[in-house]
C-alpha positions as CSV (number, residue, x, y, z in Angstrom):
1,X,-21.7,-11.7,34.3
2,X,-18.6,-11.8,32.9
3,X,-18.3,-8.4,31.3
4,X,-19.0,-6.8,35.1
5,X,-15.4,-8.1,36.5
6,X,-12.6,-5.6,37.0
7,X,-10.2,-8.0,35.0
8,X,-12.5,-8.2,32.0
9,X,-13.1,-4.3,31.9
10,X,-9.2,-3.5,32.4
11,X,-8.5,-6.2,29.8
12,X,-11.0,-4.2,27.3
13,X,-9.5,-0.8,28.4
14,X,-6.1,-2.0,27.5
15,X,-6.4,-4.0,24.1
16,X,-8.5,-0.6,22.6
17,X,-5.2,1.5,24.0
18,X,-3.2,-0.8,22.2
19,X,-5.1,-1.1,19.1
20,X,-5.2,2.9,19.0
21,X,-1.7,2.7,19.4
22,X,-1.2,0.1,16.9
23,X,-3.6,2.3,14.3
24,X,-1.4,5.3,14.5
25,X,1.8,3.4,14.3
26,X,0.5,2.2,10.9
27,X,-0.5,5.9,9.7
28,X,3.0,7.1,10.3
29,X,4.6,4.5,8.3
30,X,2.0,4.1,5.6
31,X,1.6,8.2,5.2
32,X,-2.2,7.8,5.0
33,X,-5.2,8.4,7.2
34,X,-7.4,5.6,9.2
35,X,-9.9,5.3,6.6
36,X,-7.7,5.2,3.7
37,X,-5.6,1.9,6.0
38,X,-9.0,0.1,6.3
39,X,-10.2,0.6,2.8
40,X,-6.8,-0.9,1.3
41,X,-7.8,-3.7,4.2
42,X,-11.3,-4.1,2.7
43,X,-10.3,-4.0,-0.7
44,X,-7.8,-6.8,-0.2
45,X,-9.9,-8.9,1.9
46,X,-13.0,-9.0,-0.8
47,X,-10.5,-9.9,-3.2
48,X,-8.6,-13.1,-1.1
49,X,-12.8,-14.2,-0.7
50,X,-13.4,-14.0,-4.3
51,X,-10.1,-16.4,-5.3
52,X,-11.2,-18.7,-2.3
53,X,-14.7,-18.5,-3.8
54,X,-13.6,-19.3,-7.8
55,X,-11.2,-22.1,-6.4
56,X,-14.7,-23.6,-4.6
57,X,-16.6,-23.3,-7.8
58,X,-14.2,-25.1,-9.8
59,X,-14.0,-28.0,-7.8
């Protein structure tokens, strides 16, 4: 299985390092916590759905 390799484990180790990293890079600049970062995320991502869904309806 593919998840068993030493590659494929180092690779996973490394990318949630990273995405740590990249998660506290963004609260430094944006001043806020983690769950304050994913709710502005959430909140912006339902909205871009629900103008890509009205555009689908009108057609």
């Amino acid at each position: 299985s593919p998840t068993r390799r030493v590659t494929t484990q180092n690779n996973h180790v490394f990318m949630a390092i990273y995405a740590v990293f990249k998660l506290e890079c963004l609260k430094l600049k944006h001043k806020t916590n983690h769950f304050a970062l994913r709710a502005k995320l959430f909140i912006k991502a339902t909205r871009q759905a629900y103008a890509e869904l009205q555009i689908l309806q009108a057609a």
